[in-house]
C-alpha positions in Angstrom: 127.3 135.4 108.1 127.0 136.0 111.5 124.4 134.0 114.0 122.9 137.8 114.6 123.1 138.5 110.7 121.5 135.4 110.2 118.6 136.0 112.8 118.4 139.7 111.0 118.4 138.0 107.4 115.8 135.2 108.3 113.5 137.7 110.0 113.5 139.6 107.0 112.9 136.8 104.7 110.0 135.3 106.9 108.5 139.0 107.0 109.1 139.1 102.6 107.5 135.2 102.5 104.7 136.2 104.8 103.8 139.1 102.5 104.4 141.2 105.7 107.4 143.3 104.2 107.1 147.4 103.7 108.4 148.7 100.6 111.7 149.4 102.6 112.6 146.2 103.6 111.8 144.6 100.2 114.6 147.3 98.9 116.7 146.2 102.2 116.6 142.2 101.5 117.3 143.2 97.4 120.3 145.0 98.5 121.2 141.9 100.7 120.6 139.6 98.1 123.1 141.4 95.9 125.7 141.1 98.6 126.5 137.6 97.9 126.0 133.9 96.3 125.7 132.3 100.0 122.9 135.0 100.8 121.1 133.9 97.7 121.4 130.3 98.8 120.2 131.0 102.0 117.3 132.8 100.5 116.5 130.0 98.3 116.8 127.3 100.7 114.2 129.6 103.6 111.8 129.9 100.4 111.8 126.4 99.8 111.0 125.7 103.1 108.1 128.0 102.6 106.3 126.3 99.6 107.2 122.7 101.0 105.2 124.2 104.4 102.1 124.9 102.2 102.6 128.4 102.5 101.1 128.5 106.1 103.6 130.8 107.6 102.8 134.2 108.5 103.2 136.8 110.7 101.3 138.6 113.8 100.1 142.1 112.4 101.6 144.8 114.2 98.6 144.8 116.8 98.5 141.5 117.8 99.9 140.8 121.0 99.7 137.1 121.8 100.6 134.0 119.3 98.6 131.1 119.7 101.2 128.7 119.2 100.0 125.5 118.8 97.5 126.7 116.4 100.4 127.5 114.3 102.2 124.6 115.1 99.5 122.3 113.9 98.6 124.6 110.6 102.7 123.5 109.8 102.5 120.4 110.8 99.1 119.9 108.1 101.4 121.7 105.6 104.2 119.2 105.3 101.3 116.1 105.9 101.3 115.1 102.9 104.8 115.6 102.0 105.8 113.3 104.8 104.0 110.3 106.9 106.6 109.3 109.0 110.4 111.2 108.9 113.4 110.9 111.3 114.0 114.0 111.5 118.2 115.2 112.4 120.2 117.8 111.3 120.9 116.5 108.1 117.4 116.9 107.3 118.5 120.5 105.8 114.7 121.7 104.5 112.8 120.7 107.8 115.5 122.1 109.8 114.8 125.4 107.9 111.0 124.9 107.7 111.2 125.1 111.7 113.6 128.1 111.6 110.7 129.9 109.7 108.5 128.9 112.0 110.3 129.8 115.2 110.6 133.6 113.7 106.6 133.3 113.3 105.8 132.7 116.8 109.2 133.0 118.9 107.6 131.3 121.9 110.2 128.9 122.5 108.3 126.0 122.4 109.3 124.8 118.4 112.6 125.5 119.6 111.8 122.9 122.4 111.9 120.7 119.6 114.2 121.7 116.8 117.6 122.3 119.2 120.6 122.0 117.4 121.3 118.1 116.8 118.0 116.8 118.4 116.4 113.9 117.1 112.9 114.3 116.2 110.5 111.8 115.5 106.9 112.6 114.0 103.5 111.4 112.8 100.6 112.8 110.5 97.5 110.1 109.9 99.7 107.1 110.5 101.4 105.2 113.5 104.6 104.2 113.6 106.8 102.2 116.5 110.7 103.6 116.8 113.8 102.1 118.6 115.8 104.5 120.4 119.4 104.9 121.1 119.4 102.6 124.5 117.2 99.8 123.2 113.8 101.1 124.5 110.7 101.0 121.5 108.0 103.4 121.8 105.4 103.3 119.4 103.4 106.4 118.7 100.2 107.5 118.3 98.6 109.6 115.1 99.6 113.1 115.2 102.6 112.7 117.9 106.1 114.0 118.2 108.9 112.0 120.3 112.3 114.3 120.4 115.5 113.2 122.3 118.4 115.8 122.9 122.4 114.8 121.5 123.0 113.8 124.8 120.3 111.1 125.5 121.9 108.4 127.6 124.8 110.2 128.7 123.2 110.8 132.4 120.0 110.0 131.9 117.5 109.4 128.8 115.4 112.4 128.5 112.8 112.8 126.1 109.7 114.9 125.2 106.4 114.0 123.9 103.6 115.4 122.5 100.6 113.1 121.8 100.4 109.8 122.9 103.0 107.2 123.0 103.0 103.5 124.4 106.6 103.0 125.8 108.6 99.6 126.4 112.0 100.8 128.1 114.9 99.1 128.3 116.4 98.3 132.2 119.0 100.8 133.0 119.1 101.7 137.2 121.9 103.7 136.4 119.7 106.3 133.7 116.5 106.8 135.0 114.3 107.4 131.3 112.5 110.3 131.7 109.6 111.7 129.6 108.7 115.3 129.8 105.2 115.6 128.5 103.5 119.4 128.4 102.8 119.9 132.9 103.7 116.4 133.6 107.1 114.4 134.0 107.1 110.4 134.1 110.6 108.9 135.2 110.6 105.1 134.8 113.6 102.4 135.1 112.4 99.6 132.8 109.2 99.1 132.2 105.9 99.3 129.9 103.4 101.8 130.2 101.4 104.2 127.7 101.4 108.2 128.2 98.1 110.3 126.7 99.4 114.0 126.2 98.0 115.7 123.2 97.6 119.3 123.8 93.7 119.0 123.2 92.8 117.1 126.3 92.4 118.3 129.6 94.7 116.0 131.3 97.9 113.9 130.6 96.8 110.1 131.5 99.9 107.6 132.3 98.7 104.1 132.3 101.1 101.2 133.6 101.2 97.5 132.1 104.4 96.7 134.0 106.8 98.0 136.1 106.5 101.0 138.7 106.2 105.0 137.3 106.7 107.9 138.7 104.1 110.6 137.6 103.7 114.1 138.4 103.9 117.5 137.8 106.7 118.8 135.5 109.8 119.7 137.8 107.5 119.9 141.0 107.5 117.9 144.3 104.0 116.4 143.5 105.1 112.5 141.9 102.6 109.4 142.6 104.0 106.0 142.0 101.9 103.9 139.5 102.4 100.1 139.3 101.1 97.6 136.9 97.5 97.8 136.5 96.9 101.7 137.9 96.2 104.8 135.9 97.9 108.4 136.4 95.8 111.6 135.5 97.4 115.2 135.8 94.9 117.7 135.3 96.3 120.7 133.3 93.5 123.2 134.4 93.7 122.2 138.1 97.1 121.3 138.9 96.0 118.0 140.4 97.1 114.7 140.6 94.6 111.5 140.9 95.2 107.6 140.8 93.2 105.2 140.2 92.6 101.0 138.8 92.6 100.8 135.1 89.5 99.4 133.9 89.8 100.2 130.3 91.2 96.9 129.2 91.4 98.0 125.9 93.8 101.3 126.8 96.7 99.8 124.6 94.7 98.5 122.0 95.5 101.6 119.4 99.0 99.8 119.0 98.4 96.4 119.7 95.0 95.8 117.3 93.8 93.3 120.4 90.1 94.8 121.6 87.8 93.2 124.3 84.7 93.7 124.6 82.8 92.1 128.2 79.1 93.2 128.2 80.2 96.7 127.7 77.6 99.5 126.3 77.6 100.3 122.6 78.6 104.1 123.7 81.7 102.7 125.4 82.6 100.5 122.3 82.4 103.6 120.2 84.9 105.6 122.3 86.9 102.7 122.0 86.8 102.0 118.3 87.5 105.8 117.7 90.2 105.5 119.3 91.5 102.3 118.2 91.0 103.2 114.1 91.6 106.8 114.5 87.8 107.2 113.5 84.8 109.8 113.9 81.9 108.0 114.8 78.5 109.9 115.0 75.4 108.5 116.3 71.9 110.0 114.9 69.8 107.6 116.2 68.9 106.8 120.4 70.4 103.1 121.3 68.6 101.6 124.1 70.3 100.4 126.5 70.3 97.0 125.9 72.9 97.6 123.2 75.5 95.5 125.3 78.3 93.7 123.4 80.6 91.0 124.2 83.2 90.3 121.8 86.8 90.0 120.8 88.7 91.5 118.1 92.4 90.9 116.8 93.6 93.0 113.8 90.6 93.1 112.4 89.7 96.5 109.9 87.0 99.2 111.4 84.9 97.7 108.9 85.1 93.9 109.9 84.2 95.1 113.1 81.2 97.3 112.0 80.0 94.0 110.0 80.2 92.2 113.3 78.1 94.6 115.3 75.5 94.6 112.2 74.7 91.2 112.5 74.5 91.1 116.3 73.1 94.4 117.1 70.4 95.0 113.9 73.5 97.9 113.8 72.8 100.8 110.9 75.3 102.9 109.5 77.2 104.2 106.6 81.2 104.7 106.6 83.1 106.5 104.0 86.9 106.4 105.0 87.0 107.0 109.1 84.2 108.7 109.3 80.9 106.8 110.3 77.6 107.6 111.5 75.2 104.8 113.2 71.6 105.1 112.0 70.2 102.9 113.8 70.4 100.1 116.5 67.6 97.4 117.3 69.4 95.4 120.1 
């Protein structure tokens, strides 16, 4: 088949899949089927793709004008969850390849495509973490529900990648190819250095936070770039097209990849924030904590509940956890 036969076929099969297909085009993809064995395969292999996406694919009805695509985006990414907790994901990953193709016809935005391109690398995450070594040395170690893709021609002139999520970066030296990292509105070009990018598509800004080295942060493909050293923190505000800098004074801003958490006379609100983040928890609180809930402590890969024992004893801390999720009854500091 031809690419356009093939972009004709797959839209058809997508539309059958989807339960979106008139009478006529059901009688239009039997005929094709009939055609030949490699149309059949094809047909198989786009159906399989289907069922191993949970069935979440469907199309716009006929009077729906705009797509919300990372809505659909995320409902695939929960239907392959539990088929996959980490995956490398290149070309000769033949089902996910096809999975995406199916998806692209759904939403045809572009922005999937941003990430399936022929011969990219793709790396993603459901409810895990998981730290990757790319082509030129550099590790980056990413976050829950992140994706990390690199074109065929990373480190060639430069090292592009994109990101979606969060991701703590440790790149390799490399004057010659700057490392770039396109992330939604925001681009961060570094030499060699280690610093952690915030960028799900849920938050309000992208937040670049520098451990060492000197970044370059600012607006995707725009004029407006701030340099960050060691110790500074980045924000790009999606909503107002702004750029702020500022001291890092969350110590514990790496500590969802490094399992180290401080703790100096901070507020048992700000603990919370930072333990959700840490253990990829939902933490409730049904109860009013005075404020002289103040802890000072230090964790090193220590489990959500070790910790939650910890703060039992030396806050009078109540709660129940099942899983993540945890709700604080009661504290008698």
């Amino acid at each position: 088949m031809t690419n356009a036969d093939n972009d004709s076929a797959d839209e058809l099969i997508a539309r059958y899949l989807a339960g979106e297909a008139s009478g006529a085009e059901e009688q239009q993809l039997l005929s094709w089927l009939k055609v030949s064995e490699e149309n059949r395969r094809h047909y198989a292999q786009l159906k399989k793709a289907f069922e191993l996406s949970g069935g979440y694919l469907s199309l716009p009805s006929a009077g729906t004008a705009d797509i919300d695509i990372d809505h659909e985006w995320d409902r695939f990414k929960e239907g392959i969850r539990e088929m996959k907790k980490s995956r490398r994901l290149t070309p000769g990953n033949l089902w996910l390849r096809i999975a995406a193709t199916v998806i692209l016809l759904v939403v045809t935005g572009g922005v999937l495509y941003y990430f399936t391109a022929p011969g990219t690398t793709i790396y993603q995450t459901a409810a895990n973490r998981e730290t990757v070594t790319l082509p030129d040395g550099s590790r980056v170690a990413l976050n829950y529900h992140t994706l990390l893709s690199y074109d065929p021609d990373f480190g060639e002139h430069d090292r592009t990648v994109r990101l979606r999520g969060e991701a703590f970066f440790e790149v390799e030296a490399d004057r010659s190819k700057p490392f770039v990292i396109l992330a939604d509105q925001a681009d961060v070009v570094v030499v060699g250095t280690s610093f952690n990018v915030n960028a799900y598509d849920s938050l309000r800004e992208i937040e670049v936070v520098v451990q060492t080295g000197v970044v370059s942060f600012g607006s995707a493909g725009g004029d407006r770039k701030v340099r960050l050293e060691a110790g500074q923190k980045g924000t790009y505000s999606k909503t107002g097209a702004t750029l702020a800098t500022s001291p890092n004074d969350d110590v514990n801003f790496s500590s969802w990849t490094t399992g180290h958490i401080v703790f100096v006379e901070s507020d048992l609100r700000s603990v919370i924030a930072t333990l959700e983040k840490t253990y990829h928890a939902e933490i409730s609180v049904s109860t009013d904590i005075p404020a002289s809930c103040i802890v000072t402590v230090t964790f090193d890969h220590q489990t959500l509940a070790s910790v939650l024992k910890v703060l039992e004893s030396t806050l009078n801390l109540k709660y129940t956890i099942k899983g993540n999720k945890v709700e604080i009854t009661g504290a008698g500091c």
